[in-house]
Chimera marker file (.cmm) of the C-alpha trace (Angstrom):
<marker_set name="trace">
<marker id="1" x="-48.685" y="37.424" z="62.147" r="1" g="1" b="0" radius="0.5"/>
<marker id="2" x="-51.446" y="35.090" z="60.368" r="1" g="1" b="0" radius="0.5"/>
<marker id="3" x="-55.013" y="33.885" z="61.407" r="1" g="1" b="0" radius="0.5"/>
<marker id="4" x="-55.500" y="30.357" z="61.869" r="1" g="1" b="0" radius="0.5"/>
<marker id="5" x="-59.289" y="30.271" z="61.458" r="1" g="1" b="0" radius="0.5"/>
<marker id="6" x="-61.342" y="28.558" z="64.012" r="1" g="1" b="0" radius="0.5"/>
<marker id="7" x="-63.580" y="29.567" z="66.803" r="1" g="1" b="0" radius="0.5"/>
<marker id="8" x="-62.727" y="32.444" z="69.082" r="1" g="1" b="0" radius="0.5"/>
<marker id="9" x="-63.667" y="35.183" z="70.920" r="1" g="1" b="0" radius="0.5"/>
<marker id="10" x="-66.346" y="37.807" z="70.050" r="1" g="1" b="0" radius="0.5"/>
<marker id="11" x="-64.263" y="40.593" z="68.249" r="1" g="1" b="0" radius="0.5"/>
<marker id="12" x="-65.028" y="44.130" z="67.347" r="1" g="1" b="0" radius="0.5"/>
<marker id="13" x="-63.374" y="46.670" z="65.933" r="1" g="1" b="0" radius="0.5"/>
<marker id="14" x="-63.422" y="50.357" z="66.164" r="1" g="1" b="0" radius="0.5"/>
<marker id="15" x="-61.750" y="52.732" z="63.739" r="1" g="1" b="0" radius="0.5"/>
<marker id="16" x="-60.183" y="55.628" z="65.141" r="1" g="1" b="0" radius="0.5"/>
<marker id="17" x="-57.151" y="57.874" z="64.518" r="1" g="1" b="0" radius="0.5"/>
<marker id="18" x="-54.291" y="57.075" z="67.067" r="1" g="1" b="0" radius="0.5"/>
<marker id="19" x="-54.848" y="60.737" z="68.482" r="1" g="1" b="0" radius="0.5"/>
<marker id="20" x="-58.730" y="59.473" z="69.382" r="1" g="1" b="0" radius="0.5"/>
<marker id="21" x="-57.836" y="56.045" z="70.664" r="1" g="1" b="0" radius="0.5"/>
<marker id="22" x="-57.856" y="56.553" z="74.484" r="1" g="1" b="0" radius="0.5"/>
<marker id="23" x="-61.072" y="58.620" z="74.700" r="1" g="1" b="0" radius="0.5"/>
<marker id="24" x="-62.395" y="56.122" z="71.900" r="1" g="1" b="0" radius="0.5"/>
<marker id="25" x="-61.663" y="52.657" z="74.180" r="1" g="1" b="0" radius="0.5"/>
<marker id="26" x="-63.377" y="55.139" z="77.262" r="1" g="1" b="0" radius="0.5"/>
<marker id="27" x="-66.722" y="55.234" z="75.095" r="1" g="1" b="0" radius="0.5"/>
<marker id="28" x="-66.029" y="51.776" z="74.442" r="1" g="1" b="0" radius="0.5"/>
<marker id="29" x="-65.721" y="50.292" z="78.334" r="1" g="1" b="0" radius="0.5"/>
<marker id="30" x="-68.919" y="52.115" z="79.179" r="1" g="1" b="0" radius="0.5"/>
<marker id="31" x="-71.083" y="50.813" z="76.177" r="1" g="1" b="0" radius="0.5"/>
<marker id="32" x="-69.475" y="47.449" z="77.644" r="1" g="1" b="0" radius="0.5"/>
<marker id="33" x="-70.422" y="48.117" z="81.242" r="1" g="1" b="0" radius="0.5"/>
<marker id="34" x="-73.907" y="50.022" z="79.735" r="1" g="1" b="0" radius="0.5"/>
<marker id="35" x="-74.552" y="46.765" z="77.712" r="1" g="1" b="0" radius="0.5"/>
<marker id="36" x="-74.276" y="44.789" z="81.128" r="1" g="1" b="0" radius="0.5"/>
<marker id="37" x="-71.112" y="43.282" z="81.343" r="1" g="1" b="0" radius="0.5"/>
<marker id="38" x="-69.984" y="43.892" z="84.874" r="1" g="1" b="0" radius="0.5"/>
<marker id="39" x="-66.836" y="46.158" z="85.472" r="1" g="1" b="0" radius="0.5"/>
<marker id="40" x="-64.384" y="43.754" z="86.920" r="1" g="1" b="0" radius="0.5"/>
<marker id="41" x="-64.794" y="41.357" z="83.858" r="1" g="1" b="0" radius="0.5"/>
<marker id="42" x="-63.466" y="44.274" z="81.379" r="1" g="1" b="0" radius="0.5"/>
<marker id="43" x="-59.702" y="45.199" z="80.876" r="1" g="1" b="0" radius="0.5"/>
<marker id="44" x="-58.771" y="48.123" z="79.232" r="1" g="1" b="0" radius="0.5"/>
<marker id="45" x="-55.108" y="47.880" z="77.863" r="1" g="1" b="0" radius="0.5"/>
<marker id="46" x="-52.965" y="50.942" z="75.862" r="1" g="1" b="0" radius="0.5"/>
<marker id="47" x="-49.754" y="49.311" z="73.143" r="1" g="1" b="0" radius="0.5"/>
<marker id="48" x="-48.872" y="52.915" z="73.480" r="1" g="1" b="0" radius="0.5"/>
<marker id="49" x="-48.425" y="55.634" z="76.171" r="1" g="1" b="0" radius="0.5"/>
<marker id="50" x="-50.264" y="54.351" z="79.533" r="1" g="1" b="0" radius="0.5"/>
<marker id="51" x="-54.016" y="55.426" z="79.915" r="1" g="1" b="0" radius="0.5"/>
<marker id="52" x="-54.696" y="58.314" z="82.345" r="1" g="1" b="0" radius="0.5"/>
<marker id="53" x="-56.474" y="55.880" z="85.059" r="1" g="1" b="0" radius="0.5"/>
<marker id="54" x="-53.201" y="53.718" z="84.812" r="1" g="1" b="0" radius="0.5"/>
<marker id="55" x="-50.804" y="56.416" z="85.657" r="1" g="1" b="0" radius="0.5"/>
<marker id="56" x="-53.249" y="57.425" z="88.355" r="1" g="1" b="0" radius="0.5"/>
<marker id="57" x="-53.349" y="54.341" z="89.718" r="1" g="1" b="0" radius="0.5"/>
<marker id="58" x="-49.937" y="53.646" z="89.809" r="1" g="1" b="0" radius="0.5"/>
<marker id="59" x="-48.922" y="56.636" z="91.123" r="1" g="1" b="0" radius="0.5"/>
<marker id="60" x="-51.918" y="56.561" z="93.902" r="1" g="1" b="0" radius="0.5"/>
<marker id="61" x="-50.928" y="52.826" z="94.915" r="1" g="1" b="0" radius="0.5"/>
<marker id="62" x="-47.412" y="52.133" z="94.146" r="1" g="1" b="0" radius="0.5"/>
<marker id="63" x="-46.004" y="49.416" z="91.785" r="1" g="1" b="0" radius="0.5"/>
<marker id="64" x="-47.577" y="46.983" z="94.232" r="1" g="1" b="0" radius="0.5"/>
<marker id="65" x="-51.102" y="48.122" z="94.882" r="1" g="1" b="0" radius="0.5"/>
<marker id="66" x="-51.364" y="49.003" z="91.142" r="1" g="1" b="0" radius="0.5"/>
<marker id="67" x="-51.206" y="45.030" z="90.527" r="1" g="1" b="0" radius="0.5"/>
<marker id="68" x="-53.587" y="44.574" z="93.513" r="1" g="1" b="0" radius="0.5"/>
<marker id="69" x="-56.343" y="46.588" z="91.655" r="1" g="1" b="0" radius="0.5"/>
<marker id="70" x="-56.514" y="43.789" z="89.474" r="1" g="1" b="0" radius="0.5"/>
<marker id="71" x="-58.817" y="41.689" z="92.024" r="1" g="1" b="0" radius="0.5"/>
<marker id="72" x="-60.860" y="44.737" z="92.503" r="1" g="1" b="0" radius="0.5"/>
<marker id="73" x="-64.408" y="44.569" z="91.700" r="1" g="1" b="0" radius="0.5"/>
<marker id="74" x="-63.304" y="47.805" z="88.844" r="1" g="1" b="0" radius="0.5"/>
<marker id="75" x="-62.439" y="47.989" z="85.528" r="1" g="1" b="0" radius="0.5"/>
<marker id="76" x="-58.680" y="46.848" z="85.062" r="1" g="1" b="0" radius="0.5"/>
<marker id="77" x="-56.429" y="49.666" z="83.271" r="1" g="1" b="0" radius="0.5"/>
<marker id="78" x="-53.049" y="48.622" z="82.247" r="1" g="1" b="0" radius="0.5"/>
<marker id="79" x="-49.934" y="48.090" z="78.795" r="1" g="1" b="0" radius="0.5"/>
<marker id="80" x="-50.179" y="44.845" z="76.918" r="1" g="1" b="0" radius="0.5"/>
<marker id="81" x="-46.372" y="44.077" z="77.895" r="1" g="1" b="0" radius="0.5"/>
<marker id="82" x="-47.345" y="44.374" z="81.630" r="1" g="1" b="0" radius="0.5"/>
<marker id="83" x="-50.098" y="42.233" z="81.221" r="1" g="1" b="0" radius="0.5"/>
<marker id="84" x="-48.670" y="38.477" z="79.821" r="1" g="1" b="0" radius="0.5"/>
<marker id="85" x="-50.594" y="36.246" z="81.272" r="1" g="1" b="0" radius="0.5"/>
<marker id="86" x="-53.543" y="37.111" z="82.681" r="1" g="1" b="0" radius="0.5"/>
<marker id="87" x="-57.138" y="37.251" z="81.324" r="1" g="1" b="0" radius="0.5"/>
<marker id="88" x="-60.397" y="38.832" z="81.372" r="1" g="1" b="0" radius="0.5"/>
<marker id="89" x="-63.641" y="38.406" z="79.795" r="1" g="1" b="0" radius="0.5"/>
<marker id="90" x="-63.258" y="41.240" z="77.942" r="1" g="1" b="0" radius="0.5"/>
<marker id="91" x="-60.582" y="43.087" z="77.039" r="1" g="1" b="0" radius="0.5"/>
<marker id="92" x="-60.633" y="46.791" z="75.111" r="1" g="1" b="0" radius="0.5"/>
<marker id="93" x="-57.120" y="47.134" z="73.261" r="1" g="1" b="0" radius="0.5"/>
<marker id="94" x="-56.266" y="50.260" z="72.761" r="1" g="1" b="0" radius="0.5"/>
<marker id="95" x="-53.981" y="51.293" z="69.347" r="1" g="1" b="0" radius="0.5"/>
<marker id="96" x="-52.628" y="54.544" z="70.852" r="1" g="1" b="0" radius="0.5"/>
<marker id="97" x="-49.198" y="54.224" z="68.631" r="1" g="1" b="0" radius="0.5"/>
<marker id="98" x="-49.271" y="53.968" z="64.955" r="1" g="1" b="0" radius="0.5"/>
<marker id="99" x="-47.518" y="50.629" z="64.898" r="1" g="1" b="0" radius="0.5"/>
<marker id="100" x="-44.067" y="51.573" z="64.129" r="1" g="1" b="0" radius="0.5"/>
<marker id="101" x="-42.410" y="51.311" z="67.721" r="1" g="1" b="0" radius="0.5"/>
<marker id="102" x="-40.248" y="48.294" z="68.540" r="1" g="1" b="0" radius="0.5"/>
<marker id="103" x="-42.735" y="45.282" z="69.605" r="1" g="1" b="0" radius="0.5"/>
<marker id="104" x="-45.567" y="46.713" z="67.492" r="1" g="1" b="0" radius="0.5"/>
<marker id="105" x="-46.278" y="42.813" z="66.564" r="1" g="1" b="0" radius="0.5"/>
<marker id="106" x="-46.097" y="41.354" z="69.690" r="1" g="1" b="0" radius="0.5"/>
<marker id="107" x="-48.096" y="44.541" z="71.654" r="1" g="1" b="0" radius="0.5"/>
<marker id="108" x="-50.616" y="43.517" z="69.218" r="1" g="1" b="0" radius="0.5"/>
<marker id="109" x="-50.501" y="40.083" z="69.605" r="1" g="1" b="0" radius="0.5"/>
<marker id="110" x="-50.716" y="40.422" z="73.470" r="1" g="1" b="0" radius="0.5"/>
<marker id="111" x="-53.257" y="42.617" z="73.699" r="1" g="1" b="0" radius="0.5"/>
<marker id="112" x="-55.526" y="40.416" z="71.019" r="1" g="1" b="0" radius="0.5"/>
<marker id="113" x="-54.510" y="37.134" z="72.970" r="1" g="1" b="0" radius="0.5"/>
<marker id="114" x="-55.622" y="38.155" z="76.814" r="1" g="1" b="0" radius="0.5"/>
<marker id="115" x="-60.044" y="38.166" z="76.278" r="1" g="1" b="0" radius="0.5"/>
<marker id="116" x="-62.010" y="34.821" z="76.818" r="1" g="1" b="0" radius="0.5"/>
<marker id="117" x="-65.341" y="36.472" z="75.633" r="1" g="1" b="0" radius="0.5"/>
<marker id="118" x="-65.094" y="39.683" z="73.727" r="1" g="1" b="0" radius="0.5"/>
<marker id="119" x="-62.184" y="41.945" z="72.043" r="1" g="1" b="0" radius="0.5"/>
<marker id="120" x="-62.516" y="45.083" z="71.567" r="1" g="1" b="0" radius="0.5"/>
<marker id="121" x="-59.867" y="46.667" z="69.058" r="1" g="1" b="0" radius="0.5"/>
<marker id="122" x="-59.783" y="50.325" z="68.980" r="1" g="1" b="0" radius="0.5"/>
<marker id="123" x="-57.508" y="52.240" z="66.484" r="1" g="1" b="0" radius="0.5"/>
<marker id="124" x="-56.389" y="52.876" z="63.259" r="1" g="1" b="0" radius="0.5"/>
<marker id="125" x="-57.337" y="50.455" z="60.410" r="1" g="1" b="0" radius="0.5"/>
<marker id="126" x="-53.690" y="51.574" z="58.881" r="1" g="1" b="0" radius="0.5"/>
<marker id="127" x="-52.058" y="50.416" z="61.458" r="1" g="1" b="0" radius="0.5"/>
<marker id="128" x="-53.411" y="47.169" z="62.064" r="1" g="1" b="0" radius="0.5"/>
<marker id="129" x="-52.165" y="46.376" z="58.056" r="1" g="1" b="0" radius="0.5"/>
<marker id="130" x="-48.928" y="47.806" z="58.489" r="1" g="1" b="0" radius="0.5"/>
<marker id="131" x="-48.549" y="45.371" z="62.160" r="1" g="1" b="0" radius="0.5"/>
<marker id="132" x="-50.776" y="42.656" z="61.534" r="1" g="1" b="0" radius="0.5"/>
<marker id="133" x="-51.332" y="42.084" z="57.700" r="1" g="1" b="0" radius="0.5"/>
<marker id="134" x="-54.480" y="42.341" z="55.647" r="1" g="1" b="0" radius="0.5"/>
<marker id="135" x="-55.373" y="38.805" z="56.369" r="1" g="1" b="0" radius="0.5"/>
<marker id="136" x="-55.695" y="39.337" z="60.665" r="1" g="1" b="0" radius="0.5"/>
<marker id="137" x="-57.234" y="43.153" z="59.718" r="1" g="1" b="0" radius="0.5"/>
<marker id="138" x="-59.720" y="41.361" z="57.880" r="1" g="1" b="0" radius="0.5"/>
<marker id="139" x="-60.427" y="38.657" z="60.270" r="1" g="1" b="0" radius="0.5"/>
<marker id="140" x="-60.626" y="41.800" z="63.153" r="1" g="1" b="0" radius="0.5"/>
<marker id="141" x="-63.284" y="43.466" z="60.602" r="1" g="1" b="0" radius="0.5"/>
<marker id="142" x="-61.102" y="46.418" z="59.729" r="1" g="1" b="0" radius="0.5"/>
<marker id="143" x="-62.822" y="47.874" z="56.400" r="1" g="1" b="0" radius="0.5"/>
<link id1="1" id2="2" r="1" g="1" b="0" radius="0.2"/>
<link id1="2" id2="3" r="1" g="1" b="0" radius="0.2"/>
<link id1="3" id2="4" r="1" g="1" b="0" radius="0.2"/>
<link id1="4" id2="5" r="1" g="1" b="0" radius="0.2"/>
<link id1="5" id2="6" r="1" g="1" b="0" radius="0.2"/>
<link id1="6" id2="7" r="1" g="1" b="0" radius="0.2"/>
<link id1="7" id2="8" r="1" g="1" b="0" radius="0.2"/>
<link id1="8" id2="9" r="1" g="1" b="0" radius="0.2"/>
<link id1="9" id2="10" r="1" g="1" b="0" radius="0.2"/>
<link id1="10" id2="11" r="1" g="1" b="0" radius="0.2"/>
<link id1="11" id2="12" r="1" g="1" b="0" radius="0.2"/>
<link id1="12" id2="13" r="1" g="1" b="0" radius="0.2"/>
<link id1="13" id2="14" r="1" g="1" b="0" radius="0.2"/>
<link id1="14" id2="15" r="1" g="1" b="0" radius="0.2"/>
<link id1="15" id2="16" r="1" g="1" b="0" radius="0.2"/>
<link id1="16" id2="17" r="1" g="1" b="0" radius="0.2"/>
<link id1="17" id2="18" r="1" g="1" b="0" radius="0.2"/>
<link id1="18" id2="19" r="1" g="1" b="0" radius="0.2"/>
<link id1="19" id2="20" r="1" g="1" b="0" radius="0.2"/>
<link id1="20" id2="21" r="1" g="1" b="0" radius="0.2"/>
<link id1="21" id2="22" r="1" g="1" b="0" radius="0.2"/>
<link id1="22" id2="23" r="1" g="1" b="0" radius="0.2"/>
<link id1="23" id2="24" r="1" g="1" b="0" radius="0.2"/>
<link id1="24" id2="25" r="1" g="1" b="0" radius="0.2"/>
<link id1="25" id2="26" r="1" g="1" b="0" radius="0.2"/>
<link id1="26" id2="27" r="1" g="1" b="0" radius="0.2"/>
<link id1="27" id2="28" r="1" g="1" b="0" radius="0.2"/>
<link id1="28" id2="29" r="1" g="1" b="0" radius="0.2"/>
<link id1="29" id2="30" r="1" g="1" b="0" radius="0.2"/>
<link id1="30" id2="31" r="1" g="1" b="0" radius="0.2"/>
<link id1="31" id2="32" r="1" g="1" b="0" radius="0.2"/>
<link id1="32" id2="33" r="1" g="1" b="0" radius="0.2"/>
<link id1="33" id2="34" r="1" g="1" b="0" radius="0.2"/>
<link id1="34" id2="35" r="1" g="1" b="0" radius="0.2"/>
<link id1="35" id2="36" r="1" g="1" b="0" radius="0.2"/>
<link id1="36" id2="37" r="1" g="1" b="0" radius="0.2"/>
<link id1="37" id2="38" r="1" g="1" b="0" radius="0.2"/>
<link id1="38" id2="39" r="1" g="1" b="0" radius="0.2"/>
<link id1="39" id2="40" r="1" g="1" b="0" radius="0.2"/>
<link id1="40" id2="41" r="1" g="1" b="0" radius="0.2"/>
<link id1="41" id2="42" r="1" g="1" b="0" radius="0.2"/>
<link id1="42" id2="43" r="1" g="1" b="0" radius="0.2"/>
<link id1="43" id2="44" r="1" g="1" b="0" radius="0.2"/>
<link id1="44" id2="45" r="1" g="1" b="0" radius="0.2"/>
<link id1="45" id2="46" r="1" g="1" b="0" radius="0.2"/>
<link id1="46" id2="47" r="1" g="1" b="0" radius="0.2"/>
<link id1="47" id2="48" r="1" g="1" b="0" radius="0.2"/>
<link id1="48" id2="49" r="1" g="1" b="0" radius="0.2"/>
<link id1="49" id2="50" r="1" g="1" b="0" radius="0.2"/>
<link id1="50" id2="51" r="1" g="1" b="0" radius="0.2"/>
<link id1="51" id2="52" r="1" g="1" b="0" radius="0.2"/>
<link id1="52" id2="53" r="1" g="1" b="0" radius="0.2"/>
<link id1="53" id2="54" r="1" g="1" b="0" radius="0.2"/>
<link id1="54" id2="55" r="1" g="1" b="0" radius="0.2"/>
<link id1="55" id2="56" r="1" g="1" b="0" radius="0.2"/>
<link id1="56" id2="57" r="1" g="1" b="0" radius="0.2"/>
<link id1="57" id2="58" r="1" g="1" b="0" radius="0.2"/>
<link id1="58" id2="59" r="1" g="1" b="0" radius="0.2"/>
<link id1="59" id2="60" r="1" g="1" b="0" radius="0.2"/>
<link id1="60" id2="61" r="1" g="1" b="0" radius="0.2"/>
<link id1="61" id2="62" r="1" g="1" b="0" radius="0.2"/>
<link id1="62" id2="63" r="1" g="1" b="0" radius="0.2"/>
<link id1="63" id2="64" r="1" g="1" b="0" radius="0.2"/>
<link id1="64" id2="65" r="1" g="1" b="0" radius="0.2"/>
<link id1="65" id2="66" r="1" g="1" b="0" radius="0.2"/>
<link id1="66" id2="67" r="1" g="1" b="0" radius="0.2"/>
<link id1="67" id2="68" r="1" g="1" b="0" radius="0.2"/>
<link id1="68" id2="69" r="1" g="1" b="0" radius="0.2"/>
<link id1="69" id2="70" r="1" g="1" b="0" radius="0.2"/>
<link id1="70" id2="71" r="1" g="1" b="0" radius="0.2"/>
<link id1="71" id2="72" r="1" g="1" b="0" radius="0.2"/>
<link id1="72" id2="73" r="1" g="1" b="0" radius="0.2"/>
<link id1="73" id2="74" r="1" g="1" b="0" radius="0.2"/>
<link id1="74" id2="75" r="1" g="1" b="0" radius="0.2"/>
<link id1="75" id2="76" r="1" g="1" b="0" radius="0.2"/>
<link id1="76" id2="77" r="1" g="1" b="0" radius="0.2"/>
<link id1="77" id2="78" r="1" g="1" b="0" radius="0.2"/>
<link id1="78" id2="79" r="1" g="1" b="0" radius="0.2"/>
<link id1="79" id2="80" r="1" g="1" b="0" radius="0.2"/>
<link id1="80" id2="81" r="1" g="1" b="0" radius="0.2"/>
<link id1="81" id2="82" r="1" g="1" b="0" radius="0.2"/>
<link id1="82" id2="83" r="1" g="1" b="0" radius="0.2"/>
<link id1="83" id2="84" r="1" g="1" b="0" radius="0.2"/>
<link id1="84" id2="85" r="1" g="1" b="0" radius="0.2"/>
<link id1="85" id2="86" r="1" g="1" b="0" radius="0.2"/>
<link id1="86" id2="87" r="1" g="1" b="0" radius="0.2"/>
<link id1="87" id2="88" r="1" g="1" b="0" radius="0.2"/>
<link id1="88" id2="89" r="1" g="1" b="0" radius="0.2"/>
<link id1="89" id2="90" r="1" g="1" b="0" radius="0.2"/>
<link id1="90" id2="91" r="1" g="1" b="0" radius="0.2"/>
<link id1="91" id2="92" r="1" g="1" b="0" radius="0.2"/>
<link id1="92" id2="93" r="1" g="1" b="0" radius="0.2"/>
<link id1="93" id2="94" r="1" g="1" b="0" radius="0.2"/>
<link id1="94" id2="95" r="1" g="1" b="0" radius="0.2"/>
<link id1="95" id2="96" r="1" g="1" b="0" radius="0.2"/>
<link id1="96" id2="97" r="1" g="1" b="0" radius="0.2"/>
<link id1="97" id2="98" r="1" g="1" b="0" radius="0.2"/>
<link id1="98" id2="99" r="1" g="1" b="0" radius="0.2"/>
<link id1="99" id2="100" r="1" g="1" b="0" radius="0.2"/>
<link id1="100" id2="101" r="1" g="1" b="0" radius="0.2"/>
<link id1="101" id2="102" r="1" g="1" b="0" radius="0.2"/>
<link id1="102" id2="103" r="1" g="1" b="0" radius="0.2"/>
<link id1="103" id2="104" r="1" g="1" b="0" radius="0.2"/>
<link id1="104" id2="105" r="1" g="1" b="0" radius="0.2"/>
<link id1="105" id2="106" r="1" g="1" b="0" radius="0.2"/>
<link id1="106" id2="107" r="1" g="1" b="0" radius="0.2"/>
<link id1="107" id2="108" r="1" g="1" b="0" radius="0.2"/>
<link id1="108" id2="109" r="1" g="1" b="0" radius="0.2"/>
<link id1="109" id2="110" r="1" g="1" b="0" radius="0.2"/>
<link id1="110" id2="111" r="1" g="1" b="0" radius="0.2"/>
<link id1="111" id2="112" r="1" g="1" b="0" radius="0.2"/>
<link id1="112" id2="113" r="1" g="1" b="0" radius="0.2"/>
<link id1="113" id2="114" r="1" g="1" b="0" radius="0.2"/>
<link id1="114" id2="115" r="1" g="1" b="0" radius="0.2"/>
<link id1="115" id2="116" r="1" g="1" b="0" radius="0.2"/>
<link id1="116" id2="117" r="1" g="1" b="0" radius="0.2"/>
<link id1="117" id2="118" r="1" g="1" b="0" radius="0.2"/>
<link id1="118" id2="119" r="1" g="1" b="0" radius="0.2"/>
<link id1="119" id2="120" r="1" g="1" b="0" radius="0.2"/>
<link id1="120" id2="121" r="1" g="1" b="0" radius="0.2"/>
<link id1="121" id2="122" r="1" g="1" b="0" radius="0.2"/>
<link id1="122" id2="123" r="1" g="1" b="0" radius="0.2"/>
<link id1="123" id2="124" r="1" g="1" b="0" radius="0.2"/>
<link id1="124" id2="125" r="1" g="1" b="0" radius="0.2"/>
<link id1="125" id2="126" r="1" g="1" b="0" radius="0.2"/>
<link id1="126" id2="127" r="1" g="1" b="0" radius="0.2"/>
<link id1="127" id2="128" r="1" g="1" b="0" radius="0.2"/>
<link id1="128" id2="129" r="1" g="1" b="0" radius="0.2"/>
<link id1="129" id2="130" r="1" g="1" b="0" radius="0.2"/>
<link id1="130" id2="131" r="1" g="1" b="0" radius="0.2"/>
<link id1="131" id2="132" r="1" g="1" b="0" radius="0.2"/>
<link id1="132" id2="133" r="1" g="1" b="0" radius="0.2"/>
<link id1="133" id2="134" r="1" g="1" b="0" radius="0.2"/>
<link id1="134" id2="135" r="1" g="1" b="0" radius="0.2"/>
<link id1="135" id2="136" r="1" g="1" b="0" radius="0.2"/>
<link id1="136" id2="137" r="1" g="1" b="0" radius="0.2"/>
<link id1="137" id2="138" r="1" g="1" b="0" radius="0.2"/>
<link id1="138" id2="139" r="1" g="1" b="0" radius="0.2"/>
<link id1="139" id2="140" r="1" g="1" b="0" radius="0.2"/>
<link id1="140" id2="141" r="1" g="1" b="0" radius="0.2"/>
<link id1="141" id2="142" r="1" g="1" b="0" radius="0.2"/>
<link id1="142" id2="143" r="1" g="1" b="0" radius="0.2"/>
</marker_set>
């Protein structure tokens, strides 16, 4: 994986231990939403085990009306492989694996590649190294 330089999106990132990453990207969507971004304009996606609100979601709605609560005026929860694709202003990717899974590079990738206005990276700045390579942790602001 390599930078390309240019103009993009508005990134962030927030160091975290993989253990803290889920409650860590919750703090982050409602500084987001606190900050005035409106709730169906952020995404929150895991590379790891689904978030809480997914499972919940799915479980509540089906396969089907899980994908339907993407229109819905809410905050979108979902997995950067489920989500190829599609877009929103701001997405909060969530590092809650350490990077050594299959797919670590393109869960990254995915995740980095789906906000138009601001990324949010939450995780560990180990991780992002051992996936991405110093020269994209440095571009994400990992320290």
């Amino acid at each position: 994986m390599y930078a390309r330089g240019g103009d993009g999106v508005d990134v962030r990132f927030v160091p975290c231990s993989v253990d803290d990453a889920i409650e860590t990207a919750d703090d982050c969507v409602d500084q987001l939403l606190d900050d005035g971004w409106g709730s169906a304009d952020v995404c929150l996606l895991t590379t790891g085990h689904r978030h809480p609100v997914q499972v919940e979601r799915t479980d509540f709605h089906d396969q089907d009306g899980y994908w339907g609560t993407w229109w819905d005026d809410d905050v979108f929860y979902g997995h950067v492989l489920g989500c190829k694709g599609l877009e929103r202003r701001v997405v909060v990717l969530c590092l809650n694996e350490d990077g050594s899974r299959d797919r670590a590079r393109e869960r990254l990738y995915v995740g980095m590649s789906r906000a138009t206005d601001v990324l949010v990276v939450v995780g560990d700045p180990e991780a992002v190294r051992r996936v991405a390579g110093e020269d994209v942790a440095r571009r994400l602001g990992v320290s």
